[in-house]
C-alpha positions in Angstrom: -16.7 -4.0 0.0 -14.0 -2.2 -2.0 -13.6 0.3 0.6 -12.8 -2.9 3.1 -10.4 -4.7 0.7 -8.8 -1.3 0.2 -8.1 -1.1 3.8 -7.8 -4.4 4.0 -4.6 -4.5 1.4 -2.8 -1.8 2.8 -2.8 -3.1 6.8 -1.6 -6.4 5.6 1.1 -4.7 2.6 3.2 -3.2 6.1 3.4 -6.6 7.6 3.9 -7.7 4.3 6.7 -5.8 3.6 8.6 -6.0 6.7 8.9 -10.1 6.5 9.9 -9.7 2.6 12.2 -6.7 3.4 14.3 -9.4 5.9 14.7 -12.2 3.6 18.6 -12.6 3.5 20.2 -13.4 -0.1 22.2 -16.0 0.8 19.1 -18.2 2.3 17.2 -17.9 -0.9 17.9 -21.4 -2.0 17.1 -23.2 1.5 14.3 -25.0 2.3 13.4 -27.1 5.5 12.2 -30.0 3.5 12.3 -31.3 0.3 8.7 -31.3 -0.6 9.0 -27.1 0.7 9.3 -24.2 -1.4 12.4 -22.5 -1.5 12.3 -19.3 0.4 13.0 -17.6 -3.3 10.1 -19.7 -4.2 7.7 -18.8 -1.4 8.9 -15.0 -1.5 8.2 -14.8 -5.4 4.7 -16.1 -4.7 4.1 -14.1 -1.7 5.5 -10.5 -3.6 3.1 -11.9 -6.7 -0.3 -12.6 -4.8 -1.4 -9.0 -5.0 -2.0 -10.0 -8.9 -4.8 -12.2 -8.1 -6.8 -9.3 -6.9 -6.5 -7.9 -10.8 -6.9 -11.4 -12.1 -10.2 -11.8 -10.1 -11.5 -7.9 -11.8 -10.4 -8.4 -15.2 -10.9 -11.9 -16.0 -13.4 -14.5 -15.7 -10.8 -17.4 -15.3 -7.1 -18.5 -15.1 -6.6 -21.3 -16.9 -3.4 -23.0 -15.9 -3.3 -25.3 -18.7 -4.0 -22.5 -21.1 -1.7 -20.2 -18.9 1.1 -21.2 -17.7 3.1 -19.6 -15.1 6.7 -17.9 -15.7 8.0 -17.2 -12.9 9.5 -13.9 -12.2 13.5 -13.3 -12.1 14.5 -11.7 -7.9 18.2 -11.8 -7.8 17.4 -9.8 -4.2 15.5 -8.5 -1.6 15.8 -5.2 -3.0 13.9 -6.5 -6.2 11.5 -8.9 -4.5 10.2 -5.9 -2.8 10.2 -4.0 -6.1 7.8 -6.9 -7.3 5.8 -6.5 -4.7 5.2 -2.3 -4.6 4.3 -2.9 -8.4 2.0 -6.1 -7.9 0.1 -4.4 -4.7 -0.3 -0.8 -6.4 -1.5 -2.3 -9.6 -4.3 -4.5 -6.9 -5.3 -0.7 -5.8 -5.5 0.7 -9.1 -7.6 -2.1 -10.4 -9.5 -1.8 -6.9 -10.1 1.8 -7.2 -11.8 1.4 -10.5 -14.1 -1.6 -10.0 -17.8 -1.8 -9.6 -19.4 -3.5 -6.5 -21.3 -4.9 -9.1 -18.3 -6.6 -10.8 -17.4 -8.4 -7.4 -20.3 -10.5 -7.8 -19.4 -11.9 -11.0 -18.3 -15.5 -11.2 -14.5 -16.5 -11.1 -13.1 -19.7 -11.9 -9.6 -21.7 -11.6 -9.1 -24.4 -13.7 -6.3 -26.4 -15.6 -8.2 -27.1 -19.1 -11.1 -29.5 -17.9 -10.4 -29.4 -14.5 -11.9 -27.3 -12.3 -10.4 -26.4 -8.7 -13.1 -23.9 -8.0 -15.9 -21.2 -9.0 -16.2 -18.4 -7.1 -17.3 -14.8 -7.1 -15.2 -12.4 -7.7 -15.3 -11.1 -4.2 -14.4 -14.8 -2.8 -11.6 -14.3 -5.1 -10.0 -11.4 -3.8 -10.5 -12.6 -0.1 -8.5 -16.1 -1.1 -5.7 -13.8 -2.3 -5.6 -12.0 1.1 -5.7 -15.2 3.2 -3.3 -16.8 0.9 -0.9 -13.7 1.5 -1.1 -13.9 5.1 -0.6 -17.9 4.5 2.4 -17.8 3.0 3.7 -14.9 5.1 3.0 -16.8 8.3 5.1 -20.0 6.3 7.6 -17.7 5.7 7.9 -16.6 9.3 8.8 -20.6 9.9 10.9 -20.7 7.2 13.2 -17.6 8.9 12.7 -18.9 12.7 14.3 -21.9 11.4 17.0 -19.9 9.9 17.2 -17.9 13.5 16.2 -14.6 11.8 14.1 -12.6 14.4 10.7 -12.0 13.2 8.7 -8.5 13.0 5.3 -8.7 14.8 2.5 -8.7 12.3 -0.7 -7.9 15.0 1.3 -7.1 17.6 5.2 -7.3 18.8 7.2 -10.3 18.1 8.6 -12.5 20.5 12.0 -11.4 19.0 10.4 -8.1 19.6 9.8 -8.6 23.1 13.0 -10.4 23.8 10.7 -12.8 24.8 12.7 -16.4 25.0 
C-alpha cells in the first residue's frame, strides 16, 4: 500500500501544482458566495492537505478542540506553492519510512468529545487524497468563474482543446 500512495501522491502533486501554480494574486480574496472559501482560503487548505498524510503516521488523533488551527501566511502564488513542495515532500518522507503495519492502526478526528470519525490509518491517508482532488476540482470552479483557463488534470482541458 505504501508503494500505491507513493505513486499515488506524486500523479496527483503535477495536477496539483499546475491549478495552484495559476492562482492569480489579485483574486485571492474573491469568492462566488458568501458561505464559499476564499480562493486564498481554499488554496491554503489545498497546498496544506499533504500534512494529513503525516498526521495519519505519527499520531493517533487531531483533536481540534485541543488543536486548533493557525493558518499559514501566502502573500503569493510563488509561496503557496512553496507550502505545498514542503507539505507533499514531508507526506513522502514520512511515507517512505512507515510500516504497512502502522497503516492499520486506528485514527481518529475529534473536537474534545465529539467525534467526526475513527479510521485506520490507511482510510486516513486515502481521505487526504480524495480531499486534495476535492478541493482542486472546487478550485477549478472557483477560476472558470474568474475565466482563467484550466490545465487538464486526466486529460486536456477544454481550454486546452480550445474546446467552447
Amino acid at each position: 500500500m505504501i508503494a500505491m500512495f507513493l505513486k499515488e501522491l506524486d500523479q496527483e502533486a503535477v495536477s496539483t501544482r499546475k491549478m495552484l501554480s495559476i492562482v492569480p494574486e489579485d483574486k485571492f480574496n474573491w469568492q462566488p458566495h458568501p458561505r464559499s472559501m476564499t480562493v486564498l482560503r481554499l488554496v491554503k487548505h489545498i497546498a496544506e492537505l499533504p500534512s494529513w498524510v503525516v498526521l495519519a503516521l505519527t499520531t493517533s488523533e487531531l483533536d481540534f478542540a485541543a488543536t486548533p488551527y493557525e493558518p499559514i501566511k501566502i502573500n503569493s502564488t510563488a509561496e503557496l506553492l512553496e507550502v505545498f513542495e514542503k507539505t507533499l515532500e514531508d507526506a513522502k518522507n514520512h511515507l517512505l519510512t512507515a510500516s504497512e503495519e502502522q497503516l492499520n492502526e486506528s485514527w481518529t478526528l475529534r473536537s474534545g468529545d465529539t467525534i467526526y470519525s475513527t479510521t485506520s490509518k490507511s482510510e486516513t491517508i486515502r481521505h487526504a487524497y480524495c480531499q486534495i482532488v476535492h478541493h482542486r476540482a472546487q478550485l477549478g470552479v472557483f477560476l472558470r468563474l474568474l475565466d482563467i483557463p484550466i490545465p487538464g488534470c486526466y486529460g486536456p482541458s477544454a481550454d486546452e482543446m480550445n474546446l467552447l
